[in-house]
C-alpha positions as CSV (number, residue, x, y, z in Angstrom):
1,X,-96.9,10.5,12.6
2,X,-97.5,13.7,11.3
3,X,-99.5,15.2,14.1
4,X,-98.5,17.9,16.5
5,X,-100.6,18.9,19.9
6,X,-100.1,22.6,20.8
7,X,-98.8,21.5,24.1
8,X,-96.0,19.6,22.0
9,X,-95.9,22.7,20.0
10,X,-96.1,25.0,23.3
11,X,-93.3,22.8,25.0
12,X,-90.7,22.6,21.4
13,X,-90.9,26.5,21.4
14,X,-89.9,26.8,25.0
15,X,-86.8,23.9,25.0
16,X,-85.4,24.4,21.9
17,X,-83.2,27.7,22.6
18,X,-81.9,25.7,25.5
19,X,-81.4,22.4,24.0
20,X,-81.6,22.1,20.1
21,X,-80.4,25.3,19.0
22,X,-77.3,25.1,20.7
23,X,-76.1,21.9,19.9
24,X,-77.7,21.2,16.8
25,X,-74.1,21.3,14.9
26,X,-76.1,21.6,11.1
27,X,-76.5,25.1,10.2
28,X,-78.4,26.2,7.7
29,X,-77.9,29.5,5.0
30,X,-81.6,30.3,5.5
31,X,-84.2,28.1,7.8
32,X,-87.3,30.4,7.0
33,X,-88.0,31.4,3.2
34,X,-90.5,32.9,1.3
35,X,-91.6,32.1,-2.1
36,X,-93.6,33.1,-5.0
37,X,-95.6,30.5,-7.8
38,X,-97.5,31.2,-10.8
39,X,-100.9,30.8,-10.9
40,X,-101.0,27.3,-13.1
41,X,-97.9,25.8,-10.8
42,X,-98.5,22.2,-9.3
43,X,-95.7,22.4,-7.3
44,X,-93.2,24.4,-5.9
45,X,-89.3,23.0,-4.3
46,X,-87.2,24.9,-2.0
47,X,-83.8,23.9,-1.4
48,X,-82.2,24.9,1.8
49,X,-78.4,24.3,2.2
50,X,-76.6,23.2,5.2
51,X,-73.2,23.1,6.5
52,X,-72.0,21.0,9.7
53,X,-70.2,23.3,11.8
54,X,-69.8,21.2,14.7
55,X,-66.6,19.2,15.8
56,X,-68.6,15.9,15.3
57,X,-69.7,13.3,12.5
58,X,-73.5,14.8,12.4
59,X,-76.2,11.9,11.0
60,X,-80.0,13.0,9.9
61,X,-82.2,10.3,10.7
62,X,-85.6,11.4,10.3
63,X,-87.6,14.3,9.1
64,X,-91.4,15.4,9.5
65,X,-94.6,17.5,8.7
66,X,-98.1,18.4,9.8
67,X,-98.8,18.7,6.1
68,X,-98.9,15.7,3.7
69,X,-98.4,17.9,1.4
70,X,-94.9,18.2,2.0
71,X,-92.1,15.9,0.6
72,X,-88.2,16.4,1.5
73,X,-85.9,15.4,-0.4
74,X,-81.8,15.3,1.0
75,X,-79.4,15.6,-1.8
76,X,-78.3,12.2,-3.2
77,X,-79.4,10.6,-0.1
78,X,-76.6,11.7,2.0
79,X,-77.6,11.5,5.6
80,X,-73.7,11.8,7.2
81,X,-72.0,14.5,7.7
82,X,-68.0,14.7,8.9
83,X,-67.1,17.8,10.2
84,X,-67.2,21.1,7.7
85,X,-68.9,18.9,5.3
86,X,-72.0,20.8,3.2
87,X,-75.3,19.5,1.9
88,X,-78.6,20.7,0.8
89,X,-82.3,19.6,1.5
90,X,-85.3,20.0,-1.1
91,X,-88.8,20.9,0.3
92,X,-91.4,20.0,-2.1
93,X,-94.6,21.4,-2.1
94,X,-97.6,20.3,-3.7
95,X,-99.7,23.0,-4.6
96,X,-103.2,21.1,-4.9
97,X,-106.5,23.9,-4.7
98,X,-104.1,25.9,-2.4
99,X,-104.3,29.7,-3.1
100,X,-102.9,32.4,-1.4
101,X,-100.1,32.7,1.0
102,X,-99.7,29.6,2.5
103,X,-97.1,29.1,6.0
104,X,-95.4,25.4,6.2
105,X,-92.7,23.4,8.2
106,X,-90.5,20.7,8.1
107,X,-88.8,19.5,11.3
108,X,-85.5,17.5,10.8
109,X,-84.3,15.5,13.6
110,X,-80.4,14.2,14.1
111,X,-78.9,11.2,15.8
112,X,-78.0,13.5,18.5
113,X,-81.7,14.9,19.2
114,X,-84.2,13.8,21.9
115,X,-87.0,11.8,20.4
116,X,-90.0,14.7,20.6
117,X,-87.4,17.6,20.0
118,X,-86.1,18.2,16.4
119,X,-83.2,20.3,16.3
120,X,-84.3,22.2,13.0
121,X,-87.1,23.4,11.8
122,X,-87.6,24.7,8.3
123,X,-90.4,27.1,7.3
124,X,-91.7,28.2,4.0
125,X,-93.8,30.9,3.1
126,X,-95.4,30.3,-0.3
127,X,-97.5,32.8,-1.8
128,X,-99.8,31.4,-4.6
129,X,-102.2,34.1,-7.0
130,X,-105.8,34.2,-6.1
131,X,-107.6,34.4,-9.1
132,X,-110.5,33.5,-7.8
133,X,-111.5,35.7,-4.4
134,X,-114.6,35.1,-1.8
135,X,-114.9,37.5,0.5
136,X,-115.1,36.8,3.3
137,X,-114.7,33.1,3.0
138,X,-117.3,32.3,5.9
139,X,-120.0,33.9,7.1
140,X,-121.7,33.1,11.0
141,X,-125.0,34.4,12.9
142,X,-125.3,34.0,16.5
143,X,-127.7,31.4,17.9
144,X,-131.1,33.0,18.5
145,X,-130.1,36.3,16.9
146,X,-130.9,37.7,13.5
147,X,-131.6,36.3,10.3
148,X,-130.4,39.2,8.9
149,X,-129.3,38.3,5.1
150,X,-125.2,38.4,4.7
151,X,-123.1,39.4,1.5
152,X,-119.8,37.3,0.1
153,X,-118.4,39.2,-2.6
154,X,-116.8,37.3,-5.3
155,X,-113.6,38.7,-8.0
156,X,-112.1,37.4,-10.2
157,X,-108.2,38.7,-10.5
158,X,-107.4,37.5,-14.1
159,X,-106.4,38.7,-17.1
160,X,-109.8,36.7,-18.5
161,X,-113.0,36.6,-17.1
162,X,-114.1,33.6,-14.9
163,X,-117.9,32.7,-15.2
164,X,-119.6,30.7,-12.6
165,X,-121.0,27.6,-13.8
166,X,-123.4,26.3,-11.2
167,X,-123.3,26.7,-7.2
168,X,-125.1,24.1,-4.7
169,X,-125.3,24.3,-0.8
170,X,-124.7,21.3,1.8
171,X,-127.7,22.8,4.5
172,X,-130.9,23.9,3.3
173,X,-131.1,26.0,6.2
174,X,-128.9,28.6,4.3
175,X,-130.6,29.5,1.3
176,X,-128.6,31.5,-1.2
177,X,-128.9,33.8,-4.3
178,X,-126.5,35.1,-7.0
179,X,-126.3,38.5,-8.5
180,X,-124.0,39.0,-11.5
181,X,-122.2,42.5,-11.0
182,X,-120.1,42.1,-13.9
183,X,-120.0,38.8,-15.8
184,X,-117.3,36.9,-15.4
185,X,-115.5,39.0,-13.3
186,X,-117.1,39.8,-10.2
187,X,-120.9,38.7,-8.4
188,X,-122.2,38.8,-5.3
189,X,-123.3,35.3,-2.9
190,X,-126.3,36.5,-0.2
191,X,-127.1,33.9,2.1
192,X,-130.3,34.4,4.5
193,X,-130.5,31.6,6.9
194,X,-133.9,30.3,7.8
195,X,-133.0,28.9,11.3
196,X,-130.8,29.9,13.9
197,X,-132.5,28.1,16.8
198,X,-129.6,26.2,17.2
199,X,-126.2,25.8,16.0
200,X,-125.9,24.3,12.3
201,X,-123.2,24.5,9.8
202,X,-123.3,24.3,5.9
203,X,-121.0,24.5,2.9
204,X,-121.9,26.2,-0.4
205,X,-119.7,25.1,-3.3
206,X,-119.1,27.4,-6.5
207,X,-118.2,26.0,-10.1
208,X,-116.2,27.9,-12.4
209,X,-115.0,27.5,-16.1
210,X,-111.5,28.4,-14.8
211,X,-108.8,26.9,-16.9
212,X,-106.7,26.1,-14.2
213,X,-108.0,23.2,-11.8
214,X,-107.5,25.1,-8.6
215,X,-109.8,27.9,-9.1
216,X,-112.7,25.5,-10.7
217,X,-114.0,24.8,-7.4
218,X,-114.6,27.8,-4.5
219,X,-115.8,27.2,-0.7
220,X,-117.7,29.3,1.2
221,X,-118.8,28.5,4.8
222,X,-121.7,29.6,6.8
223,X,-122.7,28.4,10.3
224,X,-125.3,29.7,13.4
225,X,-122.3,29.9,16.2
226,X,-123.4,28.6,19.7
227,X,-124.7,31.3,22.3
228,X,-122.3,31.5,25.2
């Protein structure tokens, strides 16, 4: 399972200076790192080395994610370590229609660790170009408020210009037009909603002739938010 309640979340933040951190015996060079792709990259591997510093045989039995876009990888399948022994794990990280900076973990867990406590956790800060920028990414109105009409600005950070191709909404209760400020590099998304009697949430999805797949298709949200 790859799934995580905050109370779990809550409870591993709380126990694991007492518990894993003490006695965990693998230490790492580095467990938080931050890296940098290139715009076209499909993935991206981090290596994190270890060392067991403990008086005991250390074994690594399981590892795990919230993401399943993370794969780890221990070097040549080594999962035993004698005392003062080294080894190195690979994070991989595919990059799909990610952009921006992006914040992941890997938990590792030991034959020594309690079943819902892993005694490492390795994050990763990946920062990916954004070619391609909405902003904001969503936009909301308050239930039985205004209709007033809202703005997403859209830029293109390229060295060439990226042209919108054709843009379609989920709700037709969001209706939407498209100004061109300066072709192929920046235009502006106004959405007027015609209801907001009630709560409702749409999608509108932008097309680009971007060369590289994970800018061809944008996401903006809009949504009538429930009155409290």
């Amino acid at each position: 399972m790859r799934i995580f309640t905050p109370f779990f979340l809550l409870a591993f933040a709380l126990l694991t200076p007492i518990t894993a951190q003490g006695a965990k015996g693998l230490t790492f060079d580095s467990e938080k790192k931050a890296v940098a792709t290139k715009a076209g990259d499909l993935k991206v591997t981090v290596p994190y080395t270890f060392e067991n510093t403990s008086k005991r045989t250390i074994t690594i039995v399981r590892w795990n994610s919230a993401c399943s876009c993370l794969n780890a990888r221990i070097k040549n399948s080594q999962m035993i370590y004698k005392p003062g022994e080294k080894g190195e794990i690979h994070i991989d990280f595919e990059l799909g229609s990610f952009s921006g900076t992006q914040e992941k973990t890997v938990m590792l867990w030991t034959k020594d660790d309690p079943a819902e406590i892993p005694s490492t956790v390795l994050s990763v800060k990946i920062t990916i170009p954004v070619l391609f920028e909405l902003l904001p990414k969503s936009l909301a109105w308050e239930q039985n408020g205004s209709k007033k009409a809202k703005t997403i600005k859209l830029k293109v950070h390229h060295d060439q210009p990226i042209n919108i191709k054709s843009i379609s909404g989920s709700n037709d209760a969001f209706p939407y037009t498209i100004k061109t400020i300066r072709e192929g590099w920046e235009y502006e998304l106004t959405i007027t909603p015609t209801d907001v009697s009630k709560p409702s949430l749409g999608m509108i999805r932008i097309n680009t002739d971007a060369k590289i797949k994970r800018y061809q298709r944008q996401q903006a949200f809009v949504y009538v938010k429930a009155k409290k």
